[in-house]
N, C-alpha and C positions, 0 to 999 in steps of 0.2 A: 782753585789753586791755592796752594799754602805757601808761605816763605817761612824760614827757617832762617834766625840769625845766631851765631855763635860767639863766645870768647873765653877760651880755654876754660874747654867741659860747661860752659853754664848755655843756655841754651832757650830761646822763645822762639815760640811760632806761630805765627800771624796770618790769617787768613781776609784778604780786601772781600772777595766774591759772601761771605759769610758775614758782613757788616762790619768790615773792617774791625774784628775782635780776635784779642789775646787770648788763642787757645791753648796753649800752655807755657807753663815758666819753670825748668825745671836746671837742676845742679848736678855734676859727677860727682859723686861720693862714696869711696872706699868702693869704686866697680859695678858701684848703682844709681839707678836715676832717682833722684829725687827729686818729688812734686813742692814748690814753694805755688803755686796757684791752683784748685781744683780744673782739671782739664774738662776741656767744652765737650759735653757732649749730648747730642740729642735721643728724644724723647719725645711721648707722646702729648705731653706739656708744653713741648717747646724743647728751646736748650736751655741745658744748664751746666754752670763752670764758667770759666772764662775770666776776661775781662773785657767790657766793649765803652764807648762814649754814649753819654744820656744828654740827650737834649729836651729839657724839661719845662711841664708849665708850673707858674708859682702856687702853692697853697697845697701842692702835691704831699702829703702826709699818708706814711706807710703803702708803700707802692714799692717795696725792695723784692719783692717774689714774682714781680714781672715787669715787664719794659711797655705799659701803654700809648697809645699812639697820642703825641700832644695834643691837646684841645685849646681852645682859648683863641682869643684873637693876636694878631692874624694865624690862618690858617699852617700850618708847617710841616704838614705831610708825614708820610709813616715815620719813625722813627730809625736812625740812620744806623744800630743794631740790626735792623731787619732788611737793611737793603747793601746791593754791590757799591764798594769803594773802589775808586782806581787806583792802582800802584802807580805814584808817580817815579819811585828811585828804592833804588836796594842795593847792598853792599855787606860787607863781609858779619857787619856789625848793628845796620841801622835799617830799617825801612819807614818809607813815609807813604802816605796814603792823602787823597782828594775825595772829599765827597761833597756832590752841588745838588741843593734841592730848589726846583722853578714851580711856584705853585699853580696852578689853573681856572683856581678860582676867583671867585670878586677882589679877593681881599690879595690878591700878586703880590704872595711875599716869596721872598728868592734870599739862599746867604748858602755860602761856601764853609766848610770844615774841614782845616788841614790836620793831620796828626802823625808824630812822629815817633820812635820807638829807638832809641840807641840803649845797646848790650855793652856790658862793660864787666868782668870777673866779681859778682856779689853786688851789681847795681843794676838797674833797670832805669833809665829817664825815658819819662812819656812827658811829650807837649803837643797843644790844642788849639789852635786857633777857631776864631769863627768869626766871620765876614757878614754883614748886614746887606746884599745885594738890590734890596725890596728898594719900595718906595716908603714905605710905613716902620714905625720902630719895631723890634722883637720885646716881644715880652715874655721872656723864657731864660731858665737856668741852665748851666754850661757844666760838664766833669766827666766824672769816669766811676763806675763800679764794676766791683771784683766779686769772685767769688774765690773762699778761702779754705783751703782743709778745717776741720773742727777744730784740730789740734792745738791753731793759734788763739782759741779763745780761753787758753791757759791762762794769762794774763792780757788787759787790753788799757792802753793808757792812750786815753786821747787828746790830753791836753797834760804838757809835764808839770801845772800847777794844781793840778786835781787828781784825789786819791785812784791808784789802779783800781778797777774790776776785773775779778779772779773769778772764771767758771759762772758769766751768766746765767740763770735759767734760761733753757729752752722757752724761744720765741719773744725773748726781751731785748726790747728793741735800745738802746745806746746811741744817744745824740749831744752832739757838742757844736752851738752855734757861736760864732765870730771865732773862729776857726784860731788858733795862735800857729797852725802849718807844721806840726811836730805832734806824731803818732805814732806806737810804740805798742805791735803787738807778738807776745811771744808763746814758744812751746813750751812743755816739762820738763823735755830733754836741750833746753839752755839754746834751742833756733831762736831768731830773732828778725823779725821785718820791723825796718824804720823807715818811717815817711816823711819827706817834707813836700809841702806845697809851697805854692805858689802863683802868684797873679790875679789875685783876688777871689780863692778858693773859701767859700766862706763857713760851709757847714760838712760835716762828718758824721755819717749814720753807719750804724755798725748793729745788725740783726742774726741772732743764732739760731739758726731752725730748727722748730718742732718736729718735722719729718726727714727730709732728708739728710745727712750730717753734713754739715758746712756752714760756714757764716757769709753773708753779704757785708760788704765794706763800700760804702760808697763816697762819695768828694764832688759837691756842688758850688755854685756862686751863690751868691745872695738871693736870699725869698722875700717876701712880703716881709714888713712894711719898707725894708731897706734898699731891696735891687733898685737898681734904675736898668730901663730898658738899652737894648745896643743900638743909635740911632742911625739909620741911611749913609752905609758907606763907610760907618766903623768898624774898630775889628776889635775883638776879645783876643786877651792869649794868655793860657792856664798850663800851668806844670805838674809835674809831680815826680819823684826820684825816691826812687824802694833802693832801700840798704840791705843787701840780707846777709846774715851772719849767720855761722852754721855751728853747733857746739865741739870744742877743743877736738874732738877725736875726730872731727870729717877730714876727708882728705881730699880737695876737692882739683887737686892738679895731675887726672888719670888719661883728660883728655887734650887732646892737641883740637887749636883753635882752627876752624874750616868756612872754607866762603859761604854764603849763603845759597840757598840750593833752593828752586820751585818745588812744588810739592805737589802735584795731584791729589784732590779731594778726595 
């Protein structure tokens, strides 16, 4: 099942049974849809597009072409991209999502992840929680990665005191650690995504690929040597809020705003 939320013409739609992942984000303009996220779709690879939540272990470098299942102690189960979320709540504009993982092994670690999606005319807010159920601390990274048309790797600014990059080379990978929460990437034809985070987001990787056209954008917490672990009965909670601008000539008021609708896989 998909949900489908709307706010005059702008438009995402979120699938819980699919791992609770952002399979598209798209705008009404001048009578057309247009993609601001590469839409999910599968393959014999896997999927690909979207956006979905990564729960990460530390020291993980260049892991942006697929979602591996965490390692490390304690144990924490498949990765919550590849498993059913529950829909706790949905409305005209917003859906939220539960996912709880109980581990079975020696190492009984258990923690909840809530995440929330509110639509709003040219914004998008996602938030994150995560709950330490176990008995033992997590020692893992928290965020979100996207996948993006190629287009936005026209200009990519990740930090506004550091010079832009225009037209990486295919397969160079773009990282900015201690995050300052203000990311700026845009098209040729004057589109524009602005991001802010939020809640102790601390790093920014950003990968243009060799083969298929798209970029990975991704948003973690703290790695080695800095994170500290989430202890027994704490809870994380991370943000992030996409601005999108679309250049002078869009016309993006074609459609009337509608409830949210299930959707059939």
């Amino acid at each position: 099942m998909e949900v489908a939320i709307e706010a005059e013409g702008w438009r995402a739609v979120v699938s819980p049974q699919r791992g609770g992942q952002l399979c598209s984000l798209s705008s009404r303009e001048n009578g057309r849809r247009r993609n601001w996220i590469k839409t999910l779709e599968s393959g014999e690879q896997g999927d690909f597009g979207g956006g979905h939540v990564r729960v990460q272990a530390p020291g993980q470098i260049g892991l942006l072409d697929r979602d591996p299942t965490p390692f490390g102690w304690p144990e924490t189960g498949p990765p919550p991209s590849q498993s059913a979320w529950q829909l706790s709540s949905a409305s005209a504009d917003r859906v939220a999502m539960l996912y709880r993982h109980c581990s079975r092994s020696l190492a009984d670690s258990a923690y909840q992840l809530g995440q929330s999606l509110t639509l709003a005319p040219r914004r998008l807010s996602l938030s994150l929680s995560m709950c330490n159920l176990g008995p033992c601390p997590l020692i893992r990274r928290l965020g979100w990665q996207f996948r993006l048309p190629d287009e936005f790797s026209y200009r990519i600014s990740l930090d506004p005191d550091e010079p832009t990059v225009q037209r990486p080379p295919r397969g160079q990978v773009l990282r900015q650690m201690g995050w300052s929460g203000a990311a700026v990437l845009s098209t040729m034809d004057g589109r524009q995504m602005a991001i802010a985070g939020e809640g102790g987001l601390h790093g920014v990787t950003v990968l243009r690929h060799e083969g298929r056209p798209g970029i990975t954008l991704q948003f973690l917490t703290a790695d080695i040597p800095t994170m500290e672990p989430l202890e027994r009965g704490a809870e994380w909670h991370v943000g992030l809020h996409l601005t999108l601008t679309g250049p002078p000539s869009a016309n993006h008021g074609d459609d009337k705003t509608v409830a949210h609708r299930p959707r059939s896989a």
